[in-house]
N, C-alpha and C positions, 0 to 999 in steps of 0.2 A: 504494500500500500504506500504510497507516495506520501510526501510531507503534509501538505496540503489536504488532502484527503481526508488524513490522522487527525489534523487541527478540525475539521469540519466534521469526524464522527466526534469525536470527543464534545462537542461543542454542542452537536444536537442531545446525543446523550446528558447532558448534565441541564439541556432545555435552553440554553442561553440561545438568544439570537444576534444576529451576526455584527448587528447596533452595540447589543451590551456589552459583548466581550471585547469591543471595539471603543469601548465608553472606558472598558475596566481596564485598558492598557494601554490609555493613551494616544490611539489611535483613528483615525476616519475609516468609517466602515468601508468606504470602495480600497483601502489597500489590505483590509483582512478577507475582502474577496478574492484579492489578484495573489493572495495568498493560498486560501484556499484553491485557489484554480489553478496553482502551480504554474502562475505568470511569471511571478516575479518571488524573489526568498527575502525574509525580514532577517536584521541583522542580528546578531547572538544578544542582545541587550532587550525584543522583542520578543525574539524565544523563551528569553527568562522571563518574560511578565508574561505573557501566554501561558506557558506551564503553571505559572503562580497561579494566576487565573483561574485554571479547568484543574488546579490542585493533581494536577501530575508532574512527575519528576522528567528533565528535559532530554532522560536516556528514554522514558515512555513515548514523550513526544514528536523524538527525530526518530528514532529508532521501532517503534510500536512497544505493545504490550510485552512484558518478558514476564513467562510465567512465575520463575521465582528469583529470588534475591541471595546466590552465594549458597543456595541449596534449598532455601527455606520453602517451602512446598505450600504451606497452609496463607491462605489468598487475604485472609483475612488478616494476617499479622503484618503482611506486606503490604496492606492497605495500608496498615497506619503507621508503620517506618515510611511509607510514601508522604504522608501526611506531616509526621514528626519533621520532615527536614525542612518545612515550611515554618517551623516558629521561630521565634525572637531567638538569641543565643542562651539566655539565663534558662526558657524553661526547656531547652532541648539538654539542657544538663541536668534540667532535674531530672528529664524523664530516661537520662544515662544514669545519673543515681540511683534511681527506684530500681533499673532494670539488673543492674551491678548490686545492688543490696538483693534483691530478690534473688539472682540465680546462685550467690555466694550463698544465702541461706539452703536454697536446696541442694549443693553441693555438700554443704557439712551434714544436713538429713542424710542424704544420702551415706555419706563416711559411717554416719556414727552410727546407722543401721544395719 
């Protein structure tokens, strides 16, 4: 599937039209058409607000869907590592703390059983 394409399922899918997502990154709707219609390619600073945008990561977006992340299989957790790398820097540390607290405790369950 072509770049463009990718931008314009994603786009339907998540219901936005071609106005908003074009409202939400700064841009005049007639160049996220000539986008989607693989006229012309916006430049890596549009891709990153595009992706912000439709809340996918900018390997989803140039690339398509990858089923998993480094092996991780369940779709749902990759959801929201997809999600997590969109927050401010403070709270993506917490949610590397929690995740670091949490598997260290089941690691030592694990030992001590």
């Amino acid at each position: 599937m072509s770049f463009g394409k990718r931008i314009k399922q994603l786009r339907t899918e998540n219901k936005i039209s071609q106005e908003e997502l074009a409202n939400k990154i700064g841009i005049h709707a007639n160049h996220l058409s000539r986008y989607e219609r693989d006229v012309t390619s916006p430049s890596i600073e549009v891709v990153k607000k595009i992706a912000e945008a439709l809340e996918v990561s900018i390997d989803t977006l140039v690339f398509g869907e990858q089923n998993n992340i480094d092996g991780i299989n369940d779709r749902e957790l990759v959801a929201l590592f997809k999600k997590v790398q969109f927050l401010p820097n403070k709270q993506k540390d917490t949610v590397k703390d929690f995740l670091s607290a949490f598997v260290l405790k089941a690691d030592l369950k694990q030992k001590l059983a």
